[in-house]
C-alpha distance (Angstrom), angle and dihedral (degrees) to the residues before:
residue distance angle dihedral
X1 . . .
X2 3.78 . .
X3 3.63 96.0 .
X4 3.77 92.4 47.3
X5 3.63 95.0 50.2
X6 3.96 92.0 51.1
X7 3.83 84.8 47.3
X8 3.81 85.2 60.7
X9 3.25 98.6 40.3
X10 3.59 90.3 62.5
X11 3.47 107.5 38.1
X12 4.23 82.1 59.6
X13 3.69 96.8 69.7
X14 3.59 92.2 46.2
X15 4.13 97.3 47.6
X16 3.55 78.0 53.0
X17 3.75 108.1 55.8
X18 3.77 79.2 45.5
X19 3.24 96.2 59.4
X20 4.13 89.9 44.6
X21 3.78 86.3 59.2
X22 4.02 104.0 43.1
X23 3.83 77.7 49.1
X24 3.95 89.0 47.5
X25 3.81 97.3 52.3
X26 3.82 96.7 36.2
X27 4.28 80.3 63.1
X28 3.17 94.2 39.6
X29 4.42 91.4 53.8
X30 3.77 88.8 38.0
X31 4.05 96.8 45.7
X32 3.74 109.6 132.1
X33 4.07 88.0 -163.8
X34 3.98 87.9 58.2
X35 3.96 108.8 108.6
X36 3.91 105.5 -134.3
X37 4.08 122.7 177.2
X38 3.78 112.7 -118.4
X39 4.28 105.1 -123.8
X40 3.06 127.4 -163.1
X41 3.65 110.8 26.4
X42 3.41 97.6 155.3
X43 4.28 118.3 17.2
X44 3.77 97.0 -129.2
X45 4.30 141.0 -0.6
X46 3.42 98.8 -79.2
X47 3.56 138.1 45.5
X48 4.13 113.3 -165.9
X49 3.74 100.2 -64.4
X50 3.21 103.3 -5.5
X51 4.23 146.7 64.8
X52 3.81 111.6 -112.2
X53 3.98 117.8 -149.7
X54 4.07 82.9 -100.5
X55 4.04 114.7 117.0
X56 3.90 126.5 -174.2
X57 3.53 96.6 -115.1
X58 3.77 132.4 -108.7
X59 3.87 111.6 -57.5
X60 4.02 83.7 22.0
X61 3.57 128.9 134.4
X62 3.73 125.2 -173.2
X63 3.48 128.0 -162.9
X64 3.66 114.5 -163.0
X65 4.12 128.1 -171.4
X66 4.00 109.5 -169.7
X67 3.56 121.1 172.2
X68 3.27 140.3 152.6
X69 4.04 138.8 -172.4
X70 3.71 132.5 -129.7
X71 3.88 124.1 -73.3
X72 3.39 120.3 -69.8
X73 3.86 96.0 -130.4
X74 3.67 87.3 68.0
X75 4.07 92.7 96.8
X76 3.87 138.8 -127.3
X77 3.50 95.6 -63.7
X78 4.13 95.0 68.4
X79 3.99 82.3 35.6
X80 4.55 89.7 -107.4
X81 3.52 80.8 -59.3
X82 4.45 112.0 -49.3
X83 4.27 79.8 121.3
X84 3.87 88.6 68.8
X85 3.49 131.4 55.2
X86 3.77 151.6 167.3
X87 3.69 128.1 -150.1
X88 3.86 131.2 -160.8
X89 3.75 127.4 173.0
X90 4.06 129.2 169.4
X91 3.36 145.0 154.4
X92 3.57 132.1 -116.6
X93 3.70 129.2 -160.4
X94 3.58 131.0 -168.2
X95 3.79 106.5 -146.9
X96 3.77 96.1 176.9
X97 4.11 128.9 -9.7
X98 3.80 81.8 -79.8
X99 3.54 115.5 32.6
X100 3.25 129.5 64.2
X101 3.77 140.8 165.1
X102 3.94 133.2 -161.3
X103 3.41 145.2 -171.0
X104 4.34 130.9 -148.4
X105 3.36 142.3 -179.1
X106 3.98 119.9 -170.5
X107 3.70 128.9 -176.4
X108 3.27 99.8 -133.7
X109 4.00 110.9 95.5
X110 4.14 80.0 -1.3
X111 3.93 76.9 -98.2
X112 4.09 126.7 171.2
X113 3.73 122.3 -152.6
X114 3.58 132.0 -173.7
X115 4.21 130.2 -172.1
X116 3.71 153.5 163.9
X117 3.35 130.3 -138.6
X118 3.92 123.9 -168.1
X119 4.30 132.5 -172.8
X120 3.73 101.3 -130.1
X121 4.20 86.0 173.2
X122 3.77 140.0 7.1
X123 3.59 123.3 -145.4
X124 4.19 105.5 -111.6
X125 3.82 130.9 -178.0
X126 3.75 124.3 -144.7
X127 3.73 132.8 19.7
X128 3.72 112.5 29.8
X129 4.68 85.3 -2.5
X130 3.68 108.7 -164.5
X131 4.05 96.9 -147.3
X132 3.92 93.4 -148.0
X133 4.19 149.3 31.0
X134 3.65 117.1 -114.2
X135 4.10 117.0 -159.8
X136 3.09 129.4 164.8
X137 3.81 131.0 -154.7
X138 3.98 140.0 -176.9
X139 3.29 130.9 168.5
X140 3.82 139.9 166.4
X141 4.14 128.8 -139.2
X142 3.77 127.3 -161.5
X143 3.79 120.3 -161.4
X144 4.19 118.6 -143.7
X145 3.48 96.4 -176.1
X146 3.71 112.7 147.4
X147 3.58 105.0 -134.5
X148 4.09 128.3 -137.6
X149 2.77 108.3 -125.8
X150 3.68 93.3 32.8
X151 3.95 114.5 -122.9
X152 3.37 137.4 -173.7
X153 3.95 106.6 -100.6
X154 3.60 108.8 152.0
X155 3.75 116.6 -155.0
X156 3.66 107.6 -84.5
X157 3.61 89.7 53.1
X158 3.17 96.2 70.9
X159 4.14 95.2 45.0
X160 4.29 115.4 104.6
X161 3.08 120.3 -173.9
X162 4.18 124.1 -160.7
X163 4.04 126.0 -160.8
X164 4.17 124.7 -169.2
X165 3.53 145.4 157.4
X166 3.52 112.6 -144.5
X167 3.59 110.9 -150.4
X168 3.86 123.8 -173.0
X169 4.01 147.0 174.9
X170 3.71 130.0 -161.0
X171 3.24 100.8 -145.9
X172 4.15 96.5 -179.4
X173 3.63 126.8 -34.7
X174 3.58 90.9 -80.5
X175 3.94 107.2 49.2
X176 4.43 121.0 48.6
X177 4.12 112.9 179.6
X178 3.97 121.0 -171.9
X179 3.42 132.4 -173.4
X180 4.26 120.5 -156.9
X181 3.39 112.2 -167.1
X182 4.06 95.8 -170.2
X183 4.00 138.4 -168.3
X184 4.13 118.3 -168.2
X185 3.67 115.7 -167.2
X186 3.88 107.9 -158.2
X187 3.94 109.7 -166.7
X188 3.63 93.2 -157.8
X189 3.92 127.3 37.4
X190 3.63 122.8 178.7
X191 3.80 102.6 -126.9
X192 3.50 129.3 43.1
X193 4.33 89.3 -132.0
X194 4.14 85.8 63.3
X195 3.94 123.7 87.4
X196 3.57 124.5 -123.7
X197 4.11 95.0 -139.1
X198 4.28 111.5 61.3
X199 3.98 106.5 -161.2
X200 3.71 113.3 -151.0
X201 4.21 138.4 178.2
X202 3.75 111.9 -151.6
X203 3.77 134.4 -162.2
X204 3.50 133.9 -162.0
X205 3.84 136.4 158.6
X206 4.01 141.5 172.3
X207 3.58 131.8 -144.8
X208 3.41 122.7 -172.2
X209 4.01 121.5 -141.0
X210 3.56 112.3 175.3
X211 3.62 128.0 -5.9
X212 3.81 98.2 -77.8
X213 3.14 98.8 24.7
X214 4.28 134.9 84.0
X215 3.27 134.0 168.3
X216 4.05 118.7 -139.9
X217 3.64 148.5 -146.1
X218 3.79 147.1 -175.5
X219 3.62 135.9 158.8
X220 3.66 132.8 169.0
X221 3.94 130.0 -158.8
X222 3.31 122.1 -156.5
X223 3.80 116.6 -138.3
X224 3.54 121.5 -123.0
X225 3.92 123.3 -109.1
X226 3.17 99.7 42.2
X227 3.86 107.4 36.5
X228 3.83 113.7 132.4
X229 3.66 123.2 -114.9
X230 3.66 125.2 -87.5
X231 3.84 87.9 3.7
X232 3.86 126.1 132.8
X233 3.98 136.0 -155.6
X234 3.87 106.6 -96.7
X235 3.47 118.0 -118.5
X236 3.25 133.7 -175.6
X237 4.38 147.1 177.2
X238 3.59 132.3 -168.7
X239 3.99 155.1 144.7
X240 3.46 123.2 -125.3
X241 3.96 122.5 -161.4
X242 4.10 127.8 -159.5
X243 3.93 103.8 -133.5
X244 4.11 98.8 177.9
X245 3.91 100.5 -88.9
X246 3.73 94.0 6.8
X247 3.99 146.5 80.1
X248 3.36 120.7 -150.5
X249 3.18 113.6 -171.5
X250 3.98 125.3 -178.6
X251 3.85 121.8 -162.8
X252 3.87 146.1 169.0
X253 3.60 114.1 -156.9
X254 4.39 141.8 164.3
X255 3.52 86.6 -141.6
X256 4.42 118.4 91.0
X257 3.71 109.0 -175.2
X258 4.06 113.0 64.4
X259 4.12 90.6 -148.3
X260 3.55 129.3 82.5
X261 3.63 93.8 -110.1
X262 3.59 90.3 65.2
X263 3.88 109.7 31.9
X264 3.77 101.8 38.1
X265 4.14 92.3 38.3
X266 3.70 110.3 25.5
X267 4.04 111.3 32.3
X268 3.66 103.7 139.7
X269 3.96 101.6 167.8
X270 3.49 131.8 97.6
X271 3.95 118.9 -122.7
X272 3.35 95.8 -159.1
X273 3.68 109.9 40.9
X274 4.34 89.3 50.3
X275 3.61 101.8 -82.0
X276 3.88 87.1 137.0
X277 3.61 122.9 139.8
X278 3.89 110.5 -158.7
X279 4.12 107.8 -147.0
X280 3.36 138.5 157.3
X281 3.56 145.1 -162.2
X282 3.82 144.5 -149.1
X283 3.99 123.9 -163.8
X284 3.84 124.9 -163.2
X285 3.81 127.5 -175.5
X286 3.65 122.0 -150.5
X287 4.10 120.0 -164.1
X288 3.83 97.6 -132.4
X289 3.89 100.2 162.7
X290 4.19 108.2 21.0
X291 3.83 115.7 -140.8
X292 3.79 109.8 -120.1
C-alpha cells in the first residue's frame, strides 16, 4: 500500500505539468495576438490576364504554357476560333521568398519579355496585422516582328515597358480581391496626337467553390486622357482547377496577347458582341534549389 501510494503521488505532479503544457501549446496555437502570414491568397502567379502578388518561392522555377485560340465569333469556317492560336511560355524563378524574375516569349508580334516581381509586404493577422500584400512587378517586352512593308524601326522602338503594384486581401479562404494600379510606357506610338505612357486601374478577384475548384476575375479600365485609340478595357472570366502539382486554369477573354503590353494597351475586341478568345493555361513548379 505504501509503495502504491508513493507511485501515485508521483505520477500526480507529472499528469499535472502535462496538463500545464497541453494547456500551454493549445494557447499558444489558438493566440489571437500571434502574428501569422496569410498564404495562399491567390493559388498560382497569374490570375487570367493578370500577375497576382503570388511568387514561386525561393529555389522555385515555374514553367508556364498559356495559350489561347481565336475568337469564337469568328464562325464555322475557322472552327469559332480552334484554327487560330496564340502561344506563350516563360519561366519564372524564385530567387528569394520575395524576388523573383521571369522570362517569356509569345507568338504574337514574335515578341520576348522579361520581368521581376518583388513582395514589399505580406498580409499578417494578429499583433501589429498588416491588412493587405504589396508586390510589385515591372517588366519590359521587345517585339521582332518583321514588318511588310519593311520600315525602319530601330530597336528601342520596339521596347515597352509595364509598371504595377499588385495589391491584394484575403478576405477568408474562400474570397481573394486585388487591385493593379498600372503604367505602360510604349516607346513608339503611331500618331503624333497619342501618348507614350497608357494609365490603367485593374481588378481582379478569386472565389473559391469547392476544393479544387475557383472561379476568376480580372478587368482593367483604362483611364481617360491618355487612352489609345480604338483600344478597349480588358476583361476577362475563368475557372481554375488544383490537379496535385498543377493549375489548370480555363478562361474566355477579349483580350489576345497574355503580357501587359498587349492586354492592358492594345485590347481591341469586344466582350460582349463575341470578341472572346477561349485560352487556357497550365503551370508546373520544379524544386531546383531545395530549402534546408
Amino acid at each position: 500500500m505504501i509503495s502504491l501510494g508513493a507511485a501515485l503521488l508521483a505520477v500526480a505532479p507529472a499528469a499535472h505539468a502535462q496538463d500545464d503544457l497541453l494547456g500551454q501549446l493549445e494557447k499558444e496555437t489558438t493566440d489571437p495576438q500571434k502574428r501569422e502570414v496569410v498564404t495562399a491568397t491567390f493559388k498560382g502567379t497569374h490570375i487570367i490576364n493578370s500577375q497576382s502578388v503570388e511568387t514561386p518561392g525561393e529555389g522555385t522555377m515555374a514553367f508556364l504554357i498559356q495559350h489561347r485560340f481565336g475568337t469564337l465569333n469568328s464562325g464555322a469556317y475557322n472552327l469559332f476560333g480552334l484554327d487560330q492560336a496564340v502561344l506563350r511560355l516563360s519561366f519564372e524563378y524564385g530567387i528569394t521568398n520575395r524576388l523573383t524574375v521571369g522570362v517569356g516569349r509569345s507568338s504574337q508580334d514574335k515578341t520576348y519579355d522579361g520581368f521581376l516581381k518583388y513582395r514589399a509586404l505580406r498580409q499578417t493577422t494578429g499583433a501589429r496585422a498588416m491588412p493587405v500584400s504589396v508586390t510589385l512587378f515591372a517588366s519590359s517586352a521587345i517585339t521582332t516582328l518583321k514588318f511588310n512593308p519593311p520600315t525602319e524601326r530601330s530597336t528601342t522602338s520596339r521596347v515597352t515597358y509595364a509598371y504595377q503594384a499588385l495589391i491584394a486581401r484575403k478576405f477568408s479562404p474562400a474570397l481573394s480581391v486585388q487591385l493593379m494600379p498600372t503604367l505602360i510606357h510604349r516607346n513608339f506610338v503611331a500618331t503624333p496626337s497619342e501618348q507614350n505612357d497608357v494609365y490603367a486601374l485593374g481588378g481582379a478577384l478569386r472565389q473559391k467553390i469547392t476544393k479544387r475548384t475557383v472561379l476568376t476575375a480580372d478587368y482593367y479600365y483604362l483611364l481617360p486622357g491618355n487612352k489609345p485609340t480604338g483600344v478597349r478595357n480588358a476583361l476577362g472570366l475563368g475557372v481554375d482547377i488544383e490537379t496535385g502539382g498543377h493549375i489548370f486554369q480555363l478562361h474566355v477573354t477579349n483580350s489576345l496577347g497574355m503580357t501587359e503590353k498587349f492586354f492592358v494597351s492594345e485590347t481591341t475586341g469586344n466582350f460582349f458582341k463575341g470578341d472572346l478568345y477561349f485560352g487556357f493555361t497550365v503551370a508546373r513548379n520544379f524544386t531546383i534549389k531545395p530549402q534546408i
